[in-house]
ChimeraX commands (.cxc) that place a marker at each C-alpha (Angstrom):
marker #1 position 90.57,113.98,105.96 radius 0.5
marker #1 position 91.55,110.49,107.09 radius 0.5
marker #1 position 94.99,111.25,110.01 radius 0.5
marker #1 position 96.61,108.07,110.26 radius 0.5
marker #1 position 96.16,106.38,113.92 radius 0.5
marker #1 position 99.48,104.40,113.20 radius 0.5
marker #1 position 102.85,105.19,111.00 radius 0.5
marker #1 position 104.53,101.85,111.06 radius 0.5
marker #1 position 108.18,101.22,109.62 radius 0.5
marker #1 position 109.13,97.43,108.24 radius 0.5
marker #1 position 112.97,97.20,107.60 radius 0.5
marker #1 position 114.87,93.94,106.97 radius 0.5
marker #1 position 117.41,92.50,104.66 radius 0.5
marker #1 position 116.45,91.50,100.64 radius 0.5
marker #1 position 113.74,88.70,100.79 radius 0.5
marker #1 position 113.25,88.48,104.38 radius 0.5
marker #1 position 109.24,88.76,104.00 radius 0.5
marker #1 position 108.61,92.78,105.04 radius 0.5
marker #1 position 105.76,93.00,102.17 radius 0.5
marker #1 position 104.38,89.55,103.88 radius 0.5
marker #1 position 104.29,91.06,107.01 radius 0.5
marker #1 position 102.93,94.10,105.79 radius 0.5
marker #1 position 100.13,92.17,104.67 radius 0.5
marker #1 position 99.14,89.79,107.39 radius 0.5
marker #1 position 99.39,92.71,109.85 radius 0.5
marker #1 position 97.04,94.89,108.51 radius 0.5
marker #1 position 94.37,92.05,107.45 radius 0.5
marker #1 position 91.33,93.67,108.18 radius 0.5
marker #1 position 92.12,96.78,107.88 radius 0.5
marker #1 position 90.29,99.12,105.39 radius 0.5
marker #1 position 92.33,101.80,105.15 radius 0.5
marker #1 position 96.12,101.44,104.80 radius 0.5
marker #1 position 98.32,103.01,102.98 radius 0.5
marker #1 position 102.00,101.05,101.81 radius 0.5
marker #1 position 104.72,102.94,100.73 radius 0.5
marker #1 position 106.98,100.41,99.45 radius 0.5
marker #1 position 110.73,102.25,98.81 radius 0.5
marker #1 position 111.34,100.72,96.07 radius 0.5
marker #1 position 109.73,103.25,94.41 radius 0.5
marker #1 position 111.83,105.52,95.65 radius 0.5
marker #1 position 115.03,105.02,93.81 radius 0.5
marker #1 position 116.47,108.38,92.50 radius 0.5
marker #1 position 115.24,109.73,89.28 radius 0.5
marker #1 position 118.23,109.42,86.34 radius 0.5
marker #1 position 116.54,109.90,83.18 radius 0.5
marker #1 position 120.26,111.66,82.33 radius 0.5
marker #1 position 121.72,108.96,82.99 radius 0.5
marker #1 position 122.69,106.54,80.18 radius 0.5
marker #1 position 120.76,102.98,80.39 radius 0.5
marker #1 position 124.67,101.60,80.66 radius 0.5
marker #1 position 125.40,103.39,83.26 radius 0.5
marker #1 position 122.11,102.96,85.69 radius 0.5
marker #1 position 122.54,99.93,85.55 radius 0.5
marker #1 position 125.92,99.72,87.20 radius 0.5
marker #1 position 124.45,101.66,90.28 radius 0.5
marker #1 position 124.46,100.54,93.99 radius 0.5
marker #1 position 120.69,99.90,94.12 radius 0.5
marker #1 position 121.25,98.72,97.72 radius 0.5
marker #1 position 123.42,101.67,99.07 radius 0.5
marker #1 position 121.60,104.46,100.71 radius 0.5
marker #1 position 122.33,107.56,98.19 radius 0.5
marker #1 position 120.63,105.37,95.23 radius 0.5
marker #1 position 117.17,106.72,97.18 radius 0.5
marker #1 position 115.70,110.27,96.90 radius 0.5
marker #1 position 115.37,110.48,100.61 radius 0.5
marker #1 position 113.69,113.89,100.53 radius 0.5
marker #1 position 110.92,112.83,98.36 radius 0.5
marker #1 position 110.23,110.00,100.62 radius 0.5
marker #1 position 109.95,112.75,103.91 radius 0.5
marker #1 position 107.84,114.74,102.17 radius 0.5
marker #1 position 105.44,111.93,100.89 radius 0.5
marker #1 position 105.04,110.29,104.28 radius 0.5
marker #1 position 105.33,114.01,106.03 radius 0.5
marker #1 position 101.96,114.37,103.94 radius 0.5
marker #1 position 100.52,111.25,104.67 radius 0.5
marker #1 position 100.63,111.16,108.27 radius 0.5
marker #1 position 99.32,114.90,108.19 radius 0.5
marker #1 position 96.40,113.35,106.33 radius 0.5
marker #1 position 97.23,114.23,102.92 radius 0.5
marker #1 position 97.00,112.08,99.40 radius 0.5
marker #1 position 100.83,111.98,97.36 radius 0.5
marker #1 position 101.49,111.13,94.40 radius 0.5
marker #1 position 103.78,108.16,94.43 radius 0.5
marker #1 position 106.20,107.51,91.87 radius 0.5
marker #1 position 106.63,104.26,90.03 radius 0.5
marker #1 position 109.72,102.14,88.95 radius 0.5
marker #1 position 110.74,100.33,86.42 radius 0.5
marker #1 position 113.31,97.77,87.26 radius 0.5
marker #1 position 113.85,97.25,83.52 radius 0.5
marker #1 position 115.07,100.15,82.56 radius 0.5
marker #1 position 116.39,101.32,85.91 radius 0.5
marker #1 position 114.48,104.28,85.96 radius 0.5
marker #1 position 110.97,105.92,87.20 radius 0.5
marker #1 position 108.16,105.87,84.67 radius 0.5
marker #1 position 106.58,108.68,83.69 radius 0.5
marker #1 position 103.26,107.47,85.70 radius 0.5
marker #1 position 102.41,108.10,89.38 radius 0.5
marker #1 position 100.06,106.42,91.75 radius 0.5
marker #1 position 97.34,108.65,93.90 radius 0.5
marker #1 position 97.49,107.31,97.60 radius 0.5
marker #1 position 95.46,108.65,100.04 radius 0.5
marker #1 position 96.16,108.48,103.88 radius 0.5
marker #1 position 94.91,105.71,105.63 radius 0.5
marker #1 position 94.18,104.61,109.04 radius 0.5
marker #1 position 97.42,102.71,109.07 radius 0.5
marker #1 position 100.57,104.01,106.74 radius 0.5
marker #1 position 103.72,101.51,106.07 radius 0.5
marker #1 position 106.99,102.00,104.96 radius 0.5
marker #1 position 108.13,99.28,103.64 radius 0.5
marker #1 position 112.28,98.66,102.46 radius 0.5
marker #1 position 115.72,97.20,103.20 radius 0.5
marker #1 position 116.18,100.60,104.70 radius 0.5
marker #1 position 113.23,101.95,106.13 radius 0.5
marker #1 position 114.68,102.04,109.34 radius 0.5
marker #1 position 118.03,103.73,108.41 radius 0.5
marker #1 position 116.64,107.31,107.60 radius 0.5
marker #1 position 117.23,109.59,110.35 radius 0.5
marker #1 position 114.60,112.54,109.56 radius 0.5
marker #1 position 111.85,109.54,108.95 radius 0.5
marker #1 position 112.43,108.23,112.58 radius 0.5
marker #1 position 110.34,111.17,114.21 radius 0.5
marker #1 position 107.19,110.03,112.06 radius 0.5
marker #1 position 106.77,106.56,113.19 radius 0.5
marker #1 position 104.97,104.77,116.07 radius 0.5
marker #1 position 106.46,101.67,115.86 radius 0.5
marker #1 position 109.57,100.28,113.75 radius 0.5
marker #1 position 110.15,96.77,112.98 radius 0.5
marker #1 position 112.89,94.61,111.95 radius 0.5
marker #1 position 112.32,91.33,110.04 radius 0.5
marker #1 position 115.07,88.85,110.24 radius 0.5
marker #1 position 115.49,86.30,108.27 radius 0.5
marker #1 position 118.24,83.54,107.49 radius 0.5
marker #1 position 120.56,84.56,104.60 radius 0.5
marker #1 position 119.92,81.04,102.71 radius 0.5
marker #1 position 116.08,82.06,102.45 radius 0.5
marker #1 position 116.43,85.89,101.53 radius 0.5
marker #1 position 118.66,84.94,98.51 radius 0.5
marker #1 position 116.76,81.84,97.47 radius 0.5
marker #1 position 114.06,84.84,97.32 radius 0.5
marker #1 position 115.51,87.04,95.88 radius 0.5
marker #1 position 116.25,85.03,92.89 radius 0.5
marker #1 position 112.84,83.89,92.49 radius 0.5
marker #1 position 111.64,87.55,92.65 radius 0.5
marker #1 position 114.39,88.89,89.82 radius 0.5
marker #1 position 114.30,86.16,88.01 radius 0.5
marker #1 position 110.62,85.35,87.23 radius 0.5
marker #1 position 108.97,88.72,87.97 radius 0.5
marker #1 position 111.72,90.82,87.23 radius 0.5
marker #1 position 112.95,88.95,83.71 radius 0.5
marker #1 position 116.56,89.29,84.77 radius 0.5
marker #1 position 119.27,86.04,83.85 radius 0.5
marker #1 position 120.32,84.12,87.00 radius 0.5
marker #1 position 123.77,84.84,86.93 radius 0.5
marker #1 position 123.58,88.79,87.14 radius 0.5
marker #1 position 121.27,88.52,89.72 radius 0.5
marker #1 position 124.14,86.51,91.54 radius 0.5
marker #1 position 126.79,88.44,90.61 radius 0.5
marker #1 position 124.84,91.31,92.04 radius 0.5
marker #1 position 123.79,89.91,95.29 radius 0.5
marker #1 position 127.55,88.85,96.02 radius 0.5
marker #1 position 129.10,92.37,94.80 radius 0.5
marker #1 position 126.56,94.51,96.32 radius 0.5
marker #1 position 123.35,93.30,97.94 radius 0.5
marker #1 position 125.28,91.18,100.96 radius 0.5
marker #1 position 128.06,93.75,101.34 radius 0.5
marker #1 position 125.57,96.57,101.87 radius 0.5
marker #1 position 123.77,94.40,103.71 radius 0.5
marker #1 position 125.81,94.10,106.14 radius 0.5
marker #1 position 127.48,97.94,105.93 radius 0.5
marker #1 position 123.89,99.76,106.23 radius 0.5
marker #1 position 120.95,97.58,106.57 radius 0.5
marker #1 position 121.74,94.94,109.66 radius 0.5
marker #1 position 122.57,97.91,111.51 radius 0.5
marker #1 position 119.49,99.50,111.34 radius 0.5
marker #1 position 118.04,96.26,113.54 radius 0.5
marker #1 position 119.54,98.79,116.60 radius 0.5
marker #1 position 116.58,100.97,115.96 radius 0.5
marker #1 position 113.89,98.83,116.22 radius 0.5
marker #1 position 111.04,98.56,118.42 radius 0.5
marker #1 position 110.55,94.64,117.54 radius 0.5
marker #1 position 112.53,92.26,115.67 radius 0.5
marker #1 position 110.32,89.48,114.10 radius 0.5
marker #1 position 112.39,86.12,113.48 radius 0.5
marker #1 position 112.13,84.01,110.26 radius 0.5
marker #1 position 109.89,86.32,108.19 radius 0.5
marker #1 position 105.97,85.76,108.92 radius 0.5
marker #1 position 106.30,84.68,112.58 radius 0.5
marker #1 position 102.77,83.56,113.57 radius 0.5
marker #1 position 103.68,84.92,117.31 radius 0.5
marker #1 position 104.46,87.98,116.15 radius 0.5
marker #1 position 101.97,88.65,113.44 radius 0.5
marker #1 position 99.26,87.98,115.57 radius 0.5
marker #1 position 100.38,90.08,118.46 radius 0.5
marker #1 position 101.05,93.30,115.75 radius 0.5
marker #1 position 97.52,92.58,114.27 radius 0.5
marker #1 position 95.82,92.98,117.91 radius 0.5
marker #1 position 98.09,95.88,118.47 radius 0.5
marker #1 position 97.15,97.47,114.99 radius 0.5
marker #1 position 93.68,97.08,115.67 radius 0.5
marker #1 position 93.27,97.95,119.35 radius 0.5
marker #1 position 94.83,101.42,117.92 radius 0.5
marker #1 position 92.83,102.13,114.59 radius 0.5
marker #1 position 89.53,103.43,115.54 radius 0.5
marker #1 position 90.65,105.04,118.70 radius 0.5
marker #1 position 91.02,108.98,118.67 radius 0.5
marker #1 position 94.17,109.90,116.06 radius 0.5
marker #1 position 97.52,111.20,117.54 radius 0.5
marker #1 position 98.35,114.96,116.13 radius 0.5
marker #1 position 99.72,115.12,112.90 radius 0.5
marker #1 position 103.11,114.78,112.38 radius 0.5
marker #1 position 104.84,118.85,111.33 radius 0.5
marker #1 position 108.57,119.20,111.44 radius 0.5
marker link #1:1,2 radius 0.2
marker link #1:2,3 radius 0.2
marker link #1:3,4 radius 0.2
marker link #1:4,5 radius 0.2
marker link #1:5,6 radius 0.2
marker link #1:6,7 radius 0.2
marker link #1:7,8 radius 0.2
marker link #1:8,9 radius 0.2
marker link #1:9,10 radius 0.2
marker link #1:10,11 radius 0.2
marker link #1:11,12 radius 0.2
marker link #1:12,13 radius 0.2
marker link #1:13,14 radius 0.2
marker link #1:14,15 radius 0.2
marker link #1:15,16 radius 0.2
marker link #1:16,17 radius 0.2
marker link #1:17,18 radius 0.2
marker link #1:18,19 radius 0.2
marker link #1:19,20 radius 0.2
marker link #1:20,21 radius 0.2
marker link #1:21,22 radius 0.2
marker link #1:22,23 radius 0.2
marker link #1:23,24 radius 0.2
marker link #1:24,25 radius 0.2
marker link #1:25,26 radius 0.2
marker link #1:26,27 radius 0.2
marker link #1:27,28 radius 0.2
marker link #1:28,29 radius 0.2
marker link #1:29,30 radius 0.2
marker link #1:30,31 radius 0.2
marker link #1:31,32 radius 0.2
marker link #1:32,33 radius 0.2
marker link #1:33,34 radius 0.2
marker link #1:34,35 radius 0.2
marker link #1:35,36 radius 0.2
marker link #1:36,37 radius 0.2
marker link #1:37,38 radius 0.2
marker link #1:38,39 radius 0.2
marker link #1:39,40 radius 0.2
marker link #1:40,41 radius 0.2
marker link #1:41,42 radius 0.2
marker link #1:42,43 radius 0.2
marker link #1:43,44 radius 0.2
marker link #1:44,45 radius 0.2
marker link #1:45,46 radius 0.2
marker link #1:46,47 radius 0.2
marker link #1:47,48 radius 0.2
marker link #1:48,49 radius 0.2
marker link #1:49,50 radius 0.2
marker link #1:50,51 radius 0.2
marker link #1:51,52 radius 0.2
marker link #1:52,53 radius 0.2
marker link #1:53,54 radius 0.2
marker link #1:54,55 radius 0.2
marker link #1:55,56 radius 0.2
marker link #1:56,57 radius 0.2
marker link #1:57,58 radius 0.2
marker link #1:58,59 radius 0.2
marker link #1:59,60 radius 0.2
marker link #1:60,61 radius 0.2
marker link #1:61,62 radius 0.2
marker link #1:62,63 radius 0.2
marker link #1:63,64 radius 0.2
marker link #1:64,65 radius 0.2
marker link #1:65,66 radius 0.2
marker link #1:66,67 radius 0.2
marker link #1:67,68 radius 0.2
marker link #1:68,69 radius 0.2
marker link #1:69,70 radius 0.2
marker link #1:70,71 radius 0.2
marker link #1:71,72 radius 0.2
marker link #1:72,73 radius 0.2
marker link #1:73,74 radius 0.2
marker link #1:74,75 radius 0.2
marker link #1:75,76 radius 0.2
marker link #1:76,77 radius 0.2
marker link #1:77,78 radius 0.2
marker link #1:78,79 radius 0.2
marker link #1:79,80 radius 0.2
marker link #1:80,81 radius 0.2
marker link #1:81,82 radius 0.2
marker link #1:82,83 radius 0.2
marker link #1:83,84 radius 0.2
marker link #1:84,85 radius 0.2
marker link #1:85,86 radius 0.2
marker link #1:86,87 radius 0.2
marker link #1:87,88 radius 0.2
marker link #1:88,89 radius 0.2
marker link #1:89,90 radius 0.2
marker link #1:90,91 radius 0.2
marker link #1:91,92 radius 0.2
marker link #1:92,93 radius 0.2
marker link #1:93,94 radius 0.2
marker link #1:94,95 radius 0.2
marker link #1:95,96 radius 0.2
marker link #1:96,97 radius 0.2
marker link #1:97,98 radius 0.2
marker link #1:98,99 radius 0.2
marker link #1:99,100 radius 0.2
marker link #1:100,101 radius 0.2
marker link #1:101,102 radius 0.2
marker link #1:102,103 radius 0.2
marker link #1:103,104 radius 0.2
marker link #1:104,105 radius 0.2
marker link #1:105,106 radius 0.2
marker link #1:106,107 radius 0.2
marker link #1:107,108 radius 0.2
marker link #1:108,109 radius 0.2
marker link #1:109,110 radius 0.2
marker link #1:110,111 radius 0.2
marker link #1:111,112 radius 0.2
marker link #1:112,113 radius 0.2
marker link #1:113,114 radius 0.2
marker link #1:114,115 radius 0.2
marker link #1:115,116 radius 0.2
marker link #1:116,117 radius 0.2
marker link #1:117,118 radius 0.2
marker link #1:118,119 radius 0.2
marker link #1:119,120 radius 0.2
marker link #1:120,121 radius 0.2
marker link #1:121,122 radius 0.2
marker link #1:122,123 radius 0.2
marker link #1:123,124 radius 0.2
marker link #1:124,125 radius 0.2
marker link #1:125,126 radius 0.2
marker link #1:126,127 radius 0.2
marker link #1:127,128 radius 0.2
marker link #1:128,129 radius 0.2
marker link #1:129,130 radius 0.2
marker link #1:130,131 radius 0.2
marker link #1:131,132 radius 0.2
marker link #1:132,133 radius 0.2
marker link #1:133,134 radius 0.2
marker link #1:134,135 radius 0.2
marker link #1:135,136 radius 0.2
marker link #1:136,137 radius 0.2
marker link #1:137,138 radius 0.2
marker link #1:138,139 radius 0.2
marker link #1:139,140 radius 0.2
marker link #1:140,141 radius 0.2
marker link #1:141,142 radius 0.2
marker link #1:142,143 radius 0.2
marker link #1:143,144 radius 0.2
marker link #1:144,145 radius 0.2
marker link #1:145,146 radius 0.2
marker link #1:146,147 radius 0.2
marker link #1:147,148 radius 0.2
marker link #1:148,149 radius 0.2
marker link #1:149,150 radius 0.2
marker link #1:150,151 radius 0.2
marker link #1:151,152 radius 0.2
marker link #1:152,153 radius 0.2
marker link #1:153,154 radius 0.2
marker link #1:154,155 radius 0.2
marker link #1:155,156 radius 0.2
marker link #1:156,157 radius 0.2
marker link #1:157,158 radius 0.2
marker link #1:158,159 radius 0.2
marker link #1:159,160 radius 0.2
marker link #1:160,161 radius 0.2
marker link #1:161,162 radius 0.2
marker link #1:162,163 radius 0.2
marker link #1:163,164 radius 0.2
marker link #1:164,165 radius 0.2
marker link #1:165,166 radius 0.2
marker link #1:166,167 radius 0.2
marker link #1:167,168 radius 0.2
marker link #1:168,169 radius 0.2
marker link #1:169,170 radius 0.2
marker link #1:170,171 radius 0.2
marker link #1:171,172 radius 0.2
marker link #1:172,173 radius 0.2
marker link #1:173,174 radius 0.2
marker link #1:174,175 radius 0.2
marker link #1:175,176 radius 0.2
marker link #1:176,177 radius 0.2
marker link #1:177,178 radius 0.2
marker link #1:178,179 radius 0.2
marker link #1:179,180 radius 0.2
marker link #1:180,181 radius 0.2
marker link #1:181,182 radius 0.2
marker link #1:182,183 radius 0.2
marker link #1:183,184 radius 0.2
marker link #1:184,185 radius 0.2
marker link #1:185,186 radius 0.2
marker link #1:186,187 radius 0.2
marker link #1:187,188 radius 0.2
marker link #1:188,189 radius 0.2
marker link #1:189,190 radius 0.2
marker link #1:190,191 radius 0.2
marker link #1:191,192 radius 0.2
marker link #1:192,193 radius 0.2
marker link #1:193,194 radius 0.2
marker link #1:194,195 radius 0.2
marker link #1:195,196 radius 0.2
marker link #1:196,197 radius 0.2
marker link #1:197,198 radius 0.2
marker link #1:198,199 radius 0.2
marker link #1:199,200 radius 0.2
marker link #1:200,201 radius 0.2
marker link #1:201,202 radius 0.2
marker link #1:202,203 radius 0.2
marker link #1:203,204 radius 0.2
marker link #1:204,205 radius 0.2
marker link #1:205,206 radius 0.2
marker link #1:206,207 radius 0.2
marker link #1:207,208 radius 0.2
marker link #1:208,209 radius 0.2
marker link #1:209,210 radius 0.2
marker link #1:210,211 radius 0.2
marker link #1:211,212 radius 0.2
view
């Protein structure tokens, strides 16, 4: 049973780069486990497809908060979950789920990973990525639009009635509870200072697992 050595949360607005610092911290690492929120959007299979998809994505209550406790309660106890997958098609989970087993390092990974307050008590370090507003939406376009397969002009409709107001309304203020903000996405500086943080703690003897 692997007990992770480090629980790390990445917050930060729509495009600001938290997967890409996800990444480029953990280079070298061989066991880390991601847990991206976006997978976490509520369930609503009894919801009509109309309907879903006139829901605040980007407001808190769109994500099923307790499943995401209890998946990263398990993980840093040094347990495998069963993720859940999304399809941002449809607006709804898939029937599928992904096995991930506890690594050395777990990450949480979302525009909200810092704003939960029963996931606070689970992580060693919580970081903010900040980013200019110009870049994150020039991003976010690219990402809807071409991996995503949504038209241009919802996606901007969207950002404008939703995506910048609860930007500003839940996630900025989450940058209180960091431990670190990192400027302008990938900042070399602070990548590499993370990275020899990250690995002067894996491989050392693991903290006690995390119970309620």
């Amino acid at each position: 049973m692997t007990v992770p050595s480090l629980v790390v949360a990445i917050g930060g607005g729509t495009g600001a780069g938290k997967t890409t610092i996800a990444r480029r911290i953990t280079e070298g690492i061989d066991s880390v486990s991601l847990v991206p929120l976006d997978n976490y959007y509520r369930e609503r299979s009894g919801t009509p497809f109309e309907e879903r998809r006139e829901v605040n994505y980007d407001h808190p209550d769109a994500f099923d908060w307790p499943l995401v406790r209890e998946q990263v309660s398990a993980l840093c106890e040094g347990r495998a979950v069963e993720m859940p997958q999304y399809d941002f098609s449809v607006h709804n989970r898939t029937e599928e789920t992904v096995r991930v087993e506890p690594g050395e390092v777990v990450i949480v990974e979302g525009i909200l990973a810092l704003h939960d307050d029963g996931l606070g008590g689970m992580f060693d370090l919580r970081l903010y990525v900040e980013t200019d507003a110009d870049v994150r939406i020039l991003r976010r376009i690219r990402r809807d639009v071409v991996e995503r397969g949504r038209d241009l002009e919802g996606v901007i409709d969207q950002y404008l009635s939703t995506v910048k107001p609860m930007h500003e309304q839940f996630v900025r203020p989450t940058k209180a509870e960091a431990d670190l903000i990192i400027p302008e996405g990938a900042n070399e500086t602070a990548v590499d200072l993370l990275r020899d943080r990250i690995e002067g703690v894996v491989g050392s003897d693991p903290p006690e697992p995390f119970s309620e």
